[in-house]
C-alpha positions as CSV (number, residue, x, y, z in Angstrom):
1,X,109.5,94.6,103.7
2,X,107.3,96.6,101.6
3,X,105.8,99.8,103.5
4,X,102.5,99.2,105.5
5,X,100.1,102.2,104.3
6,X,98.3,104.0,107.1
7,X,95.1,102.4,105.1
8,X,96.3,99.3,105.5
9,X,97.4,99.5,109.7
10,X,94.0,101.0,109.9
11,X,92.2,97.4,108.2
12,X,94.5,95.9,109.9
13,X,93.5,97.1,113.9
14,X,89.8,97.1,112.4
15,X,90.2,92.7,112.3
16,X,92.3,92.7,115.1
17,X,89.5,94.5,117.2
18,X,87.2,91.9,115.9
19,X,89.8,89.1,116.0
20,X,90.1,89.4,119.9
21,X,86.5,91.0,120.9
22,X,85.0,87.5,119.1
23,X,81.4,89.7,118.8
24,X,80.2,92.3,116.3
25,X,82.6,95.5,116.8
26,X,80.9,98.3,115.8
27,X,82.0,101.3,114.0
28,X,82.2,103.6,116.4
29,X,84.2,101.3,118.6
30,X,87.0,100.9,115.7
31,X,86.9,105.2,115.2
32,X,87.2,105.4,119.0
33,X,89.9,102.9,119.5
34,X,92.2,103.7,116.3
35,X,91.5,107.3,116.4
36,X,90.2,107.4,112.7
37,X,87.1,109.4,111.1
38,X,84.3,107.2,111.0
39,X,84.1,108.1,107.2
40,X,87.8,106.4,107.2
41,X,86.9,103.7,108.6
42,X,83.8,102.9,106.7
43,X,86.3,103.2,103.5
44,X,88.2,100.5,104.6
45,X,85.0,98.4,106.1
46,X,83.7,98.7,103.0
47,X,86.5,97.4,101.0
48,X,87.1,94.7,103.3
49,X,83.4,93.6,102.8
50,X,84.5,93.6,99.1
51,X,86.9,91.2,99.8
52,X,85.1,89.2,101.6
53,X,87.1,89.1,104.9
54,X,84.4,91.0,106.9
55,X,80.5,90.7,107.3
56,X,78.2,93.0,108.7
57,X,75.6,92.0,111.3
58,X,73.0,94.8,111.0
59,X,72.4,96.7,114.2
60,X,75.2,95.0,115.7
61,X,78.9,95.3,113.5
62,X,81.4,93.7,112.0
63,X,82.7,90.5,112.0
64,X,85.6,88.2,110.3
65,X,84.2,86.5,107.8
66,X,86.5,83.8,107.7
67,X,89.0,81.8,109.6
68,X,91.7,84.1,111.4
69,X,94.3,81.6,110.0
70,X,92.1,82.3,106.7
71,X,93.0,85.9,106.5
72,X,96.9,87.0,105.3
73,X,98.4,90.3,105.5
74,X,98.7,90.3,101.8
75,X,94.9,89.4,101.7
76,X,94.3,92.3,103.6
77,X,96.9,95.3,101.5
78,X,95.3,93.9,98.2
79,X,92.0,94.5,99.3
80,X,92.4,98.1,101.0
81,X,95.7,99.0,98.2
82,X,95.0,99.6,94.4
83,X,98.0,98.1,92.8
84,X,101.1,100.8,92.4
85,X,102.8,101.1,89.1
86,X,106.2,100.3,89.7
87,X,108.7,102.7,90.8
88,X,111.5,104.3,87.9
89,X,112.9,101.7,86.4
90,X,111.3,98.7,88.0
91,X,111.2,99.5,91.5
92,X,112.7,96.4,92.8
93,X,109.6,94.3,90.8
94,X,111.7,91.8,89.3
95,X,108.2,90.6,86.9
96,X,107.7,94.0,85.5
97,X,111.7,94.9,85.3
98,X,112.5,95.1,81.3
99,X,116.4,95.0,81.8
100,X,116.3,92.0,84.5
101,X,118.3,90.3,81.8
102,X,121.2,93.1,82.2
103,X,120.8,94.2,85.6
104,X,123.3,93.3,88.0
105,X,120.5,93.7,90.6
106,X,117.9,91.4,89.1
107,X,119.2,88.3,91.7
108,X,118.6,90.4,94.7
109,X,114.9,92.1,93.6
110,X,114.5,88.5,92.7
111,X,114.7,87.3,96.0
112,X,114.0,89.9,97.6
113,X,110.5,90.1,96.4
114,X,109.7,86.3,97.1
115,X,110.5,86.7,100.3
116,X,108.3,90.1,101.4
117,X,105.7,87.9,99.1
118,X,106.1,85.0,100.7
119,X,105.8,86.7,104.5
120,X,102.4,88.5,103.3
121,X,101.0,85.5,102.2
122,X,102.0,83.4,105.2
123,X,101.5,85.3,107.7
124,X,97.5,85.8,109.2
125,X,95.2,86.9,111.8
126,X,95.9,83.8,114.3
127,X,99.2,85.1,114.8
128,X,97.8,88.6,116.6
129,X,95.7,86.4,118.6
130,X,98.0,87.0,122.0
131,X,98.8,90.4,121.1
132,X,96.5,92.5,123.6
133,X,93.8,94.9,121.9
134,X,95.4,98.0,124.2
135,X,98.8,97.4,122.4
136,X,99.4,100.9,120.0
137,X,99.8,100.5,116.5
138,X,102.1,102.4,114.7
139,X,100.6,105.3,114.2
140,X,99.0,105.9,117.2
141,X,101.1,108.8,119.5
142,X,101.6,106.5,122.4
143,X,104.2,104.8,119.8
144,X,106.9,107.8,120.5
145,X,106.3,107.6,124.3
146,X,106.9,104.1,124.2
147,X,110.0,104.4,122.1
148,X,111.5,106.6,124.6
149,X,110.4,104.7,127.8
150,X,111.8,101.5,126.3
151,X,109.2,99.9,126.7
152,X,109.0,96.7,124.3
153,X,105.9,94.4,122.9
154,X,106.7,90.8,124.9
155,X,106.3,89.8,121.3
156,X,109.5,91.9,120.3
157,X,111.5,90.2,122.9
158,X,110.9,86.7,121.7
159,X,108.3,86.5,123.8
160,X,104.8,85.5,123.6
């Protein structure tokens, strides 16, 4: 699958915070929770604003402004990530691959790319719904202490 950005995780705890708390989240609670400057985090409030997958309630925070079921992963990396030339040649981008006539890899970047397309698209919001606000992301620390207690997301089990 393509490579989350720390930008992107960072949008993406932002909604979940207001996904789960269900009231206006304000800045200072996202900075305090993901560890992030709050000039980071208005960055990526802004830009999700933008997009139109956040709205501010003055005085109060943010919320979602639409349906958690409304709001896809890819919605989320195209509104926080500039588009990325593609990588020498083509980068596995079987649309902007020249030689995908010739290249005995075209068939896999091919399909390979609908699918990691396909899962951003699909998948939204309403799925973190049972995962608990607590749970680390990725970047945070706890991450490697989890890794080496063994510890595993119910939702990594096949749980949940």
């Amino acid at each position: 699958m393509s490579e989350l950005t720390p930008t992107v995780i960072l949008a993406l705890h932002a909604l979940h915070a207001m996904l789960l708390k269900r009231i206006p989240v304000p800045i200072h609670d996202i900075c305090k929770s993901s560890g992030s400057t709050v000039d980071r985090v208005h960055q990526v409030i802004r830009k999700l604003r933008i997009a139109e997958l956040v709205e501010r309630r003055p005085g109060r925070g943010f919320v979602l402004a639409k349906a958690p079921g409304e709001i896809s992963i890819q919605d989320v990396i195209r509104a926080i990530e500039e588009p990325l030339p593609p990588k020498a040649p083509c980068g596995g981008d079987f649309d902007a691959c020249d030689g995908r006539a010739s290249c005995i890899l075209a068939p896999l970047c091919l399909k390979a790319g609908r699918s990691d397309q396909e899962t951003l698209r699909s998948f939204t919001l309403a799925e973190l719904m049972s995962v608990p606000l607590d749970l680390p992301n990725c970047l945070d620390p706890q991450m490697d202490a989890q890794k080496t207690d063994k510890r595993r997301s119910p939702l990594l089990r096949g749980g949940a």
